[in-house]
C-alpha positions as CSV (number, residue, x, y, z in Angstrom):
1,X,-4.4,-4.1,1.3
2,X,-5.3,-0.9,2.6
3,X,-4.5,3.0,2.5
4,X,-3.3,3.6,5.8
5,X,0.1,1.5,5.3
6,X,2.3,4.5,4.5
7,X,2.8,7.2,6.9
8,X,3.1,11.1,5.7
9,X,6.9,11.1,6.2
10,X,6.8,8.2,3.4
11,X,4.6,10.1,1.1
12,X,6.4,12.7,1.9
13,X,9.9,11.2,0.9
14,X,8.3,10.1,-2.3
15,X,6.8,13.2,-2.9
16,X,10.6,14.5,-2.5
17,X,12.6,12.1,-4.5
18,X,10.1,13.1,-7.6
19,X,11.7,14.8,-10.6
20,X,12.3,18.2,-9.3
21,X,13.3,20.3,-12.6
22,X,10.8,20.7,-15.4
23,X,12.6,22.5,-18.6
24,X,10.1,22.0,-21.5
25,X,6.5,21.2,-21.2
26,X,6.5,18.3,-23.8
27,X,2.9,17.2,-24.6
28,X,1.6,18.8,-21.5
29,X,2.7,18.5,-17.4
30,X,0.7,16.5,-15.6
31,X,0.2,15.3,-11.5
32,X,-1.3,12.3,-10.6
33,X,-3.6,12.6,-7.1
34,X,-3.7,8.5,-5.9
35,X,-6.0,7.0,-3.4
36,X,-6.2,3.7,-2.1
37,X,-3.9,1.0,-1.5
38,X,-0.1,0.1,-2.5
39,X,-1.3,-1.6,-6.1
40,X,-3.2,1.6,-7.0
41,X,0.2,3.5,-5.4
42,X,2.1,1.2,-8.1
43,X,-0.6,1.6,-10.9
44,X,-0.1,5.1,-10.5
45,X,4.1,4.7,-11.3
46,X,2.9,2.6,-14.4
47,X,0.5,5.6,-14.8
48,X,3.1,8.0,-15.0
49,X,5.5,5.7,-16.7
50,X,3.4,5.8,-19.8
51,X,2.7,9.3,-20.0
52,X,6.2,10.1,-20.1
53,X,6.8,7.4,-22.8
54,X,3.9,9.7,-24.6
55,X,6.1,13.2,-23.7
56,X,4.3,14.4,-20.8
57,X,6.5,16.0,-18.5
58,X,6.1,15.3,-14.5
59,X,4.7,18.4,-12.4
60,X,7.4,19.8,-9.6
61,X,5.6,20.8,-6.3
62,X,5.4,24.6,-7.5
63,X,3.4,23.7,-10.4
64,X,1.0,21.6,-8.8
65,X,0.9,24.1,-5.9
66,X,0.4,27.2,-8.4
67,X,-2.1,24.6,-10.2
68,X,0.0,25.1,-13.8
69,X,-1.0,21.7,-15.3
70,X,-2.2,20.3,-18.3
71,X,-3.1,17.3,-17.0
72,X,-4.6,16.0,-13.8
73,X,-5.3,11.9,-13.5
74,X,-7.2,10.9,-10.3
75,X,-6.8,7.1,-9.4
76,X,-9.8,6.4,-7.3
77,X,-9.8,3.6,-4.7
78,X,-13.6,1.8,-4.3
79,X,-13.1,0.2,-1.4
80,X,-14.6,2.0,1.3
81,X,-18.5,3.4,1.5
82,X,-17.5,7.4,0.9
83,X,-14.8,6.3,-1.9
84,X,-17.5,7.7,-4.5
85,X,-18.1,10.6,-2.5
86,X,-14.5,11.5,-2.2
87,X,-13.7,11.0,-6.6
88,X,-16.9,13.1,-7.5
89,X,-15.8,16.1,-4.6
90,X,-11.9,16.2,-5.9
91,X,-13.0,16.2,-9.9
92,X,-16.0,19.1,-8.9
93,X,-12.9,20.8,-7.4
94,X,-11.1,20.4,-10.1
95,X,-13.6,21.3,-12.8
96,X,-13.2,25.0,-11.0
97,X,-9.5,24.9,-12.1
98,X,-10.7,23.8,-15.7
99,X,-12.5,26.7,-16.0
100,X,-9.6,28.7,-14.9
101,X,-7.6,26.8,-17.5
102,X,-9.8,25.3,-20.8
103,X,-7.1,23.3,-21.8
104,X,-6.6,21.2,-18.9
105,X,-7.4,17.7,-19.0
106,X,-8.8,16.0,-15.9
107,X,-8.7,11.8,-16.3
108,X,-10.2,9.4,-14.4
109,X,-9.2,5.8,-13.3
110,X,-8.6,2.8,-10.6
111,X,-11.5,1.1,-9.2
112,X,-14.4,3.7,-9.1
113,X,-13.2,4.0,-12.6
114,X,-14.2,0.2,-13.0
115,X,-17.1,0.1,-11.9
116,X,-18.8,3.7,-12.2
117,X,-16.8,4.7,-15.9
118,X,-20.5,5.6,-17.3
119,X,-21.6,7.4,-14.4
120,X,-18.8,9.4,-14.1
121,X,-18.7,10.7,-17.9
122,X,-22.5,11.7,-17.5
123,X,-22.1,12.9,-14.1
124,X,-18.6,14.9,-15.0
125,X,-19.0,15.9,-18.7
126,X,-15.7,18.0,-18.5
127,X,-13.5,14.8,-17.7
128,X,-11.4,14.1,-20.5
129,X,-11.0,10.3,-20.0
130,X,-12.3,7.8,-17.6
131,X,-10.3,4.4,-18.1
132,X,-10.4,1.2,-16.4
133,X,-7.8,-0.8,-13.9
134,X,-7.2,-3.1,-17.1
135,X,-6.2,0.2,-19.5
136,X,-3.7,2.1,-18.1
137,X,-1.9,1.7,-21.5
138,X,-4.9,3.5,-23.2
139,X,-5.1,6.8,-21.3
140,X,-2.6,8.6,-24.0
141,X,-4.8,7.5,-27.0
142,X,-7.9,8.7,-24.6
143,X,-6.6,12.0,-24.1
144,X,-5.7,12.5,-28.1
145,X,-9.1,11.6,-28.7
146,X,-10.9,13.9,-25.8
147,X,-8.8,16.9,-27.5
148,X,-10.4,16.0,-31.1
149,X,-13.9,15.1,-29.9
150,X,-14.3,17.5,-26.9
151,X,-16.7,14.9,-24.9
152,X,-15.4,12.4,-22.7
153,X,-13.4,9.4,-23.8
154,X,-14.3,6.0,-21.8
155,X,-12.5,2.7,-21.9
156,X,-12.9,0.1,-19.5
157,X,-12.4,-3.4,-20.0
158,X,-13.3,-6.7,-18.4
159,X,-10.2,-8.6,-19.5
160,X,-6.9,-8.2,-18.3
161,X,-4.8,-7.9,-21.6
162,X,-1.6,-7.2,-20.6
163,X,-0.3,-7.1,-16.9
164,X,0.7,-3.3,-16.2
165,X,4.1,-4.7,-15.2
166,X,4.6,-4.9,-19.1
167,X,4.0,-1.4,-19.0
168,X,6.7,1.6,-18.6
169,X,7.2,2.9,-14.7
170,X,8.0,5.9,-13.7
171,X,9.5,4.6,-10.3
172,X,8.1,7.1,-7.3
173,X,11.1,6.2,-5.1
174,X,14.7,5.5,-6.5
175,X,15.6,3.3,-3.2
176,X,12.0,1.5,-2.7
177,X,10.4,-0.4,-5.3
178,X,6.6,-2.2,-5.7
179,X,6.6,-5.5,-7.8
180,X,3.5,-6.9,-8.7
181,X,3.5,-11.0,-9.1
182,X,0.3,-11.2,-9.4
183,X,-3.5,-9.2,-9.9
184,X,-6.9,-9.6,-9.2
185,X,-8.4,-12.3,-6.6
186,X,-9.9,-15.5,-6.5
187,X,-11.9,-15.1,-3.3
188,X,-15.4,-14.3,-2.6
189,X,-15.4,-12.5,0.7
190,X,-19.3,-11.5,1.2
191,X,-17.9,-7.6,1.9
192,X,-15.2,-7.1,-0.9
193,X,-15.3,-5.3,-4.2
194,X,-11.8,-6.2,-5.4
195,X,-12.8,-8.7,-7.6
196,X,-15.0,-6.8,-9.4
197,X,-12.6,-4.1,-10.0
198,X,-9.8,-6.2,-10.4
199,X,-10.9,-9.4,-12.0
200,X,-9.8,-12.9,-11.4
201,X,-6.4,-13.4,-9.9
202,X,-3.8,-13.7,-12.6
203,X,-0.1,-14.3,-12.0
204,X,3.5,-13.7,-13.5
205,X,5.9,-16.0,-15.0
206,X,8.3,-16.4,-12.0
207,X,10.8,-15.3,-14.5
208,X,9.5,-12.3,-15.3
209,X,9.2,-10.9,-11.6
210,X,12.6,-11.9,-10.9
211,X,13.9,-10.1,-14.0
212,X,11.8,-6.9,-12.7
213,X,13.5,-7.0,-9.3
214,X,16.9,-7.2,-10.5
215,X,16.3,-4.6,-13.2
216,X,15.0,-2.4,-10.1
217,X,18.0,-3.2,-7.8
218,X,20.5,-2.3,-10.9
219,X,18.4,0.9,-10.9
220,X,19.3,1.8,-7.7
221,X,16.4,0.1,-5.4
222,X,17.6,-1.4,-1.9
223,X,14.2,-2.8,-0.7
224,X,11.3,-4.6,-3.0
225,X,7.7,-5.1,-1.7
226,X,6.3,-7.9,-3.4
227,X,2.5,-6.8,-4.1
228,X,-0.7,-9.2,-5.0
229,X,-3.6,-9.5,-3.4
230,X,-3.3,-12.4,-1.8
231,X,0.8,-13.5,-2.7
232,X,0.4,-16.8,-1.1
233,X,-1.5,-18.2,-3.8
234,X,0.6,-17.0,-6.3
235,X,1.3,-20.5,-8.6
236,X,-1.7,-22.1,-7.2
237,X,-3.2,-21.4,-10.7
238,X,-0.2,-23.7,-12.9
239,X,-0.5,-26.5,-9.5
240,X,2.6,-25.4,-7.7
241,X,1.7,-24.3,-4.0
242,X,4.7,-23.8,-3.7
243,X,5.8,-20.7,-5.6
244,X,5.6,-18.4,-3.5
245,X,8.6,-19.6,-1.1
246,X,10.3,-20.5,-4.2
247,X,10.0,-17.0,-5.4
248,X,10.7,-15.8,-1.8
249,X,13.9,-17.6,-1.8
250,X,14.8,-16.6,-5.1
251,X,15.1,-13.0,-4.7
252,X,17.7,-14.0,-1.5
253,X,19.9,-14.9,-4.6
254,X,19.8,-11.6,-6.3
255,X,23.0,-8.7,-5.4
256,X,22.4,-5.7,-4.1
257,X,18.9,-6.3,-2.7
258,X,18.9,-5.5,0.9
259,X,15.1,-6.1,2.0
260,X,12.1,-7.8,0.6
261,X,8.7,-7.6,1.9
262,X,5.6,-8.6,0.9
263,X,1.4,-7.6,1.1
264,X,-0.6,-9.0,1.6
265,X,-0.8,-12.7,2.4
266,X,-4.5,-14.3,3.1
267,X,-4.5,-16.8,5.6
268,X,-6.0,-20.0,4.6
269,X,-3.3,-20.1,1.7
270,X,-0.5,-19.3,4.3
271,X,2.0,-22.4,4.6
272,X,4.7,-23.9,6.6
273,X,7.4,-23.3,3.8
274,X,6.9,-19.6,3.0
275,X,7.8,-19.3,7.2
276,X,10.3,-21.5,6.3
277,X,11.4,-19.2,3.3
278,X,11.0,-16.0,5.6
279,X,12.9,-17.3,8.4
280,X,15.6,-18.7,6.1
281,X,16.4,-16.4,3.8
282,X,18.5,-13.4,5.4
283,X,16.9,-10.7,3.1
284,X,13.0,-11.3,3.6
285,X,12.1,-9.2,6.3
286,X,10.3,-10.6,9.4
287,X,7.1,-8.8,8.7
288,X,3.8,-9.7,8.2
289,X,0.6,-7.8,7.6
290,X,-1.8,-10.8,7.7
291,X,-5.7,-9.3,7.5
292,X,-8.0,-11.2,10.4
293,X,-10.8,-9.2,9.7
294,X,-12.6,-10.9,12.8
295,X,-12.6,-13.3,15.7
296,X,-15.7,-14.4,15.5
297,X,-16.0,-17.9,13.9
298,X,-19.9,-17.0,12.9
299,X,-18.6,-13.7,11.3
300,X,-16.1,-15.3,9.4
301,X,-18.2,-17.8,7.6
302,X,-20.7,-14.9,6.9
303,X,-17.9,-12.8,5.4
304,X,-16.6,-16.2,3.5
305,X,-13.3,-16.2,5.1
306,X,-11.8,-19.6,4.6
307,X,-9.9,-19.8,8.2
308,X,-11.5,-20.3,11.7
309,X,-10.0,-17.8,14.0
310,X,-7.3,-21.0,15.6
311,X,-6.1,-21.7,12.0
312,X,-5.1,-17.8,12.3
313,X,-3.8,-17.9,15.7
314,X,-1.8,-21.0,14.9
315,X,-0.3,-19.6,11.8
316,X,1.2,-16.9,13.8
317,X,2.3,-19.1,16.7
318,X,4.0,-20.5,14.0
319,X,5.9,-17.0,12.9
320,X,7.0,-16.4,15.8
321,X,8.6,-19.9,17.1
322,X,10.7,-19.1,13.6
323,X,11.1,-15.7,13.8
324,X,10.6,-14.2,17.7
325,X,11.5,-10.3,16.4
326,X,8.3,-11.0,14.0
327,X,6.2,-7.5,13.7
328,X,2.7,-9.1,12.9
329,X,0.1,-6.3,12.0
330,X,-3.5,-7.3,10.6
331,X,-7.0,-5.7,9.5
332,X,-9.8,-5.9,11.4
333,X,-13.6,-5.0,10.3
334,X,-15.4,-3.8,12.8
335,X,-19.9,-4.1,12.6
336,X,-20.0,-6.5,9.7
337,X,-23.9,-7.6,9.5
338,X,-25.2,-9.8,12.2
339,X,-22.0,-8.9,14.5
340,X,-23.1,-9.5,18.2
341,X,-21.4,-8.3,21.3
342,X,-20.8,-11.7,22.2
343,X,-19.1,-11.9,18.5
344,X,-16.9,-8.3,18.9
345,X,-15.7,-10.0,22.5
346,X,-14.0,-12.5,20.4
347,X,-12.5,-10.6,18.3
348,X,-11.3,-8.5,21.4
349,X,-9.9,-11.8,22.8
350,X,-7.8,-12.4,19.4
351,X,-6.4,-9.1,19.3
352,X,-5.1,-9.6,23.4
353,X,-3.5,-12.9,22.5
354,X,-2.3,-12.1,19.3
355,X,-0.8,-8.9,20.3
356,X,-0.5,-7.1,17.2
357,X,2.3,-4.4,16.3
358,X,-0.6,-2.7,14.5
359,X,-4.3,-2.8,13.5
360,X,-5.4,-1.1,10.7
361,X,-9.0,-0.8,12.0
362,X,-12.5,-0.4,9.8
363,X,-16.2,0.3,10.4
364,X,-17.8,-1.8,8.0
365,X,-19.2,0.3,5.1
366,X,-21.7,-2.0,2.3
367,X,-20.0,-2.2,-1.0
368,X,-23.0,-2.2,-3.4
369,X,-22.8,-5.2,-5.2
370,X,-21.3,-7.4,-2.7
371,X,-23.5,-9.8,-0.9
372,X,-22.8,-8.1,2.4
373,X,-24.5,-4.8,1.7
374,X,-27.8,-6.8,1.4
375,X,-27.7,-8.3,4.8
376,X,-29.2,-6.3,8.1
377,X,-26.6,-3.6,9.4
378,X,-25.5,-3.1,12.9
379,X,-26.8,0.2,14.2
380,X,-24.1,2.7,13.5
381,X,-24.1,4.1,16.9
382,X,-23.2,0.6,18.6
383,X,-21.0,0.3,16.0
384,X,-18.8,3.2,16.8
385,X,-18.8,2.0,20.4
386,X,-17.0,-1.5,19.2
387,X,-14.6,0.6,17.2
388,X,-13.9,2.8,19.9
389,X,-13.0,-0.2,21.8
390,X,-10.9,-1.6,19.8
391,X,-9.2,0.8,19.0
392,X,-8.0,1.8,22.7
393,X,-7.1,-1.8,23.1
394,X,-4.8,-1.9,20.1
395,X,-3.5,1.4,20.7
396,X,-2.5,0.1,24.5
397,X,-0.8,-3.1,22.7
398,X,1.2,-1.0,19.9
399,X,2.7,1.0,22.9
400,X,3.7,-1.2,24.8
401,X,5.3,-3.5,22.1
402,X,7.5,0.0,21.2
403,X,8.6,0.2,24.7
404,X,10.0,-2.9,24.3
405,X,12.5,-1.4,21.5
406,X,13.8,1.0,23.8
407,X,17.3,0.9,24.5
408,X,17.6,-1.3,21.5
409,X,19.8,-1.2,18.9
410,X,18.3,-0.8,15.1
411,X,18.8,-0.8,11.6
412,X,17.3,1.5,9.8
413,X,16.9,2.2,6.0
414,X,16.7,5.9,5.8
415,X,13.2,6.8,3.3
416,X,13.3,10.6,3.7
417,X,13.8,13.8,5.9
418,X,10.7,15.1,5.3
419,X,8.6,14.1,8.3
420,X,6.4,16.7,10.2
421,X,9.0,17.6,12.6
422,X,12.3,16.3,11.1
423,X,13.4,20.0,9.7
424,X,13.1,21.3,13.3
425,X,14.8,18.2,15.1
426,X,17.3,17.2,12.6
427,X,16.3,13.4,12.2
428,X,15.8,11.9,9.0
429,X,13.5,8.8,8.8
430,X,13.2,4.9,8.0
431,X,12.2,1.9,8.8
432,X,13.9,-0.8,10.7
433,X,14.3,-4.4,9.5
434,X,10.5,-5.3,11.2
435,X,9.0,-2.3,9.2
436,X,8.5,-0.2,12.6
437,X,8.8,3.4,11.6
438,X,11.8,4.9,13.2
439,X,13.4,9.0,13.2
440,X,16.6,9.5,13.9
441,X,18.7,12.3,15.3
442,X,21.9,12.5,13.9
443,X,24.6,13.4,16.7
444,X,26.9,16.6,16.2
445,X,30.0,15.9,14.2
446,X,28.3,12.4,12.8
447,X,27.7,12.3,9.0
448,X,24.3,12.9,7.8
449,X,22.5,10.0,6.0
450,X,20.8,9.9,2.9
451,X,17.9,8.4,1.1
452,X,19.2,4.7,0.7
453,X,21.8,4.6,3.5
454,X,21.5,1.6,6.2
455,X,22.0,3.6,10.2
456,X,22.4,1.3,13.0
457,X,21.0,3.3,16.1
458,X,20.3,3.4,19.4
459,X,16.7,3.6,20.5
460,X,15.9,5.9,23.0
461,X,12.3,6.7,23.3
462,X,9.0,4.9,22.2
463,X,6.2,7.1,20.9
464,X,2.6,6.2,19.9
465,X,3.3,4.9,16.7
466,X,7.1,5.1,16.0
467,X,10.4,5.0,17.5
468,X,12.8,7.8,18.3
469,X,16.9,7.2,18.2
470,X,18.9,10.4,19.5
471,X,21.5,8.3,20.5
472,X,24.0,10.0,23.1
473,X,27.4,9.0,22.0
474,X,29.0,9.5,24.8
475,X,26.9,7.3,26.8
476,X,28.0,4.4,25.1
477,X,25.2,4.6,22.7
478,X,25.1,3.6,18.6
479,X,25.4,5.8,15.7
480,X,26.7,4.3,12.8
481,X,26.4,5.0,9.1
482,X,26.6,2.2,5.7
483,X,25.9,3.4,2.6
């Protein structure tokens, strides 16, 4: 899973839908500044969920804008090559703001926090707490003991003890919920730190997930995204390959809940009955981010990817004879060691046939520690010019597949009004059943939506990366409002 899968107009809406009133400072206010992918997004509510339980109090905007806190946690992501570059620039930053304020405490955690926790207490003495993906329960007893010892407080551990999902959640979103069914990963792709970070892949009783979902839908959640990294193989570990559909199919039984997604699938582990259980089941969404990472048969094999590139292609082949409104995006690592042209031009030759809606494109950076960053690199510069490519190609594909949403009509669950231009246009924003990010105007004398609401719309214009909907009443056009 990657970072790049929520726009600013979502982060934005989240940011919004925050607690917005701060009376008392309880046992301090605190902001948490995430990076990385949706789990670290979700680790972060479980993050904030447990200082609350503590009696920290949630920062509004002003205060983190004015910098009045007593409490900053950064939750670092590892995966790409600048990742430590990035946690040791925002906590120097910060350590300015600590000596404007002696009392703050600055915390540490995620995946950097996993693998670096030593490094970053020597290298950052004025860190309060550095603490592991595994201890998210511990950061409260961390930060007692930081204010008694006055040196840095580290905890990181191996073994997963508890899943955070048994941990309290301060929910960033009250219409869109994360649910984890599983952590950590089984695979041993050549590039990947994740299961060093995050261990060995661990599921949920069935049972438990389900309960979590219907507690979040009685809370006021219309959409769930189902989050592991690689939900496929959840149940693979108790013998049952197929738990995933099952558990697909269950959450079509459960009131209230509109949408379900999922992220991210893997696609040797991707079978004919969790199609079956997407195209079946009216509230799993026909959306699919499957990573290819490349075309190249040779590359795969060096980056330990258990598919060929035709296993992939038929897989979606597949999705789409069920499900021909399928929005397919994928991952794509571009200059992995020993990458040829002749290699890039098949992965070229995948990404015209596949036809994504969106690739979430990466220069390959070595992870140290992963068998990858030992192998001879591809010259950065020819590199870039593979990238370049690629992108242009996929960027070509994305637009044209939104063209073919013009004129349209779409459903769209309405996530915020908070996008770049939405104040000045008077659209609020969402994202249709497919996941294709859509702003709507709302026509005079219609009523305005809110966070939550379902708008069926007219589509009239297709930009680079999103849809617009000022539908023209008059004309003939949709505007319709369900709550």
């Amino acid at each position: 899973m990657n970072e790049d899968m929520m726009t600013e107009a979502e982060r934005a809406s989240i940011e919004s839908d925050e607690h917005l009133t701060t009376q008392e400072r309880g046992k301090g206010v605190f902001h948490i500044h995430t990076l990385g992918c949706q789990m670290n997004v979700h680790d972060s509510e479980r993050i904030a969920g447990v200082l609350e339980a503590d009696g920290y109090v949630p920062a509004t905007e002003e205060q983190v804008n004015d910098h009045d806190l007593d409490l900053i946690v950064l939750n670092t992501c590892a995966v790409r090559e600048n990742a430590a570059e990035r946690m040791y620039g925002t906590v120097g930053l910060w350590a300015e703001m600590k000596r404007q304020r002696p009392n703050l405490q600055i915390a540490v955690g995620g995946c950097m926090a996993q693998l670096d926790h030593q490094k970053i207490a020597n290298k950052a003495p004025w860190i309060a707490a550095v603490f592991g993906t595994k201890n998210i329960g511990d950061l409260p007893q961390l930060l007692n003991q930081n204010r008694a010892a006055d040196t840095p407080q580290v905890k990181v551990d191996d073994q997963l003890q508890q899943f955070p999902s048994q941990l309290p959640a301060a929910r960033a979103s009250r219409v869109s919920s994360w649910v984890a069914i599983s952590v950590g990963c089984n695979n041993t792709c050549t590039f990947c730190i994740v299961p060093t970070t995050r261990g060995k892949e661990k599921d949920r009783r069935p049972g438990d997930i389900l309960d979590e979902v219907r507690q979040c839908v009685a809370n006021g959640a219309k959409e769930v995204t189902l989050l592991g990294q690689n939900v496929n193989s959840f149940g693979y570990g108790i013998g049952d390959r197929y738990a995933f559909s099952k558990l697909l199919r269950a959450c079509g039984t459960i009131d209230g809940l509109e949408r379900v997604r999922f992220t991210s699938p893997h696609p040797a582990a991707f079978t004919d009955d969790v199609i079956e259980a997407m195209a079946e089941t009216p509230n799993v969404m026909h959306q699919l981010h499957m990573p290819l990472q490349s075309g190249s048969n040779k590359i795969l094999r060096a980056m330990r990817r258990s598919y060929r590139a035709s296993k992939f292609m038929t897989i979606l082949e597949k999705v789409r004879q069920a499900m021909p409104d399928a929005q397919i995006s994928t991952d794509i690592i571009v200059g992995f060691p020993g990458e040829t042209e002749e290699d890039f031009q098949q992965t070229l030759d995948v990404v015209r046939q596949a036809r994504f809606s969106s690739a979430f494109t990466f220069i390959y950076s070595p992870r140290p520690g992963t068998p990858a960053a030992e192998m001879e690199q591809v010259p950065h510069d020819v590199v870039q010019d593979r990238f370049d490519r690629l992108v242009a190609l996929q960027e070509q594909i994305t637009a044209e597949n939104l063209q073919s949403f013009e004129g349209r009509d779409v459903e769209v669950m309405i996530t915020g009004t908070q996008g770049k231009k939405d104040a000045d246009t008077h659209r609020v924003t969402g994202r249709e059943k497919t996941g294709v990010l859509v702003h709507i105007g709302v026509p005079e004398g219609q009523p305005m939506p809110q966070i939550g609401d379902f708008v069926t719309a007219t589509v009239t214009h297709a930009g680079r990366h999103n849809l617009i909907a000022d539908p023209d009443l008059a004309q003939g056009q949709t505007y319709s409002v369900r709550h």
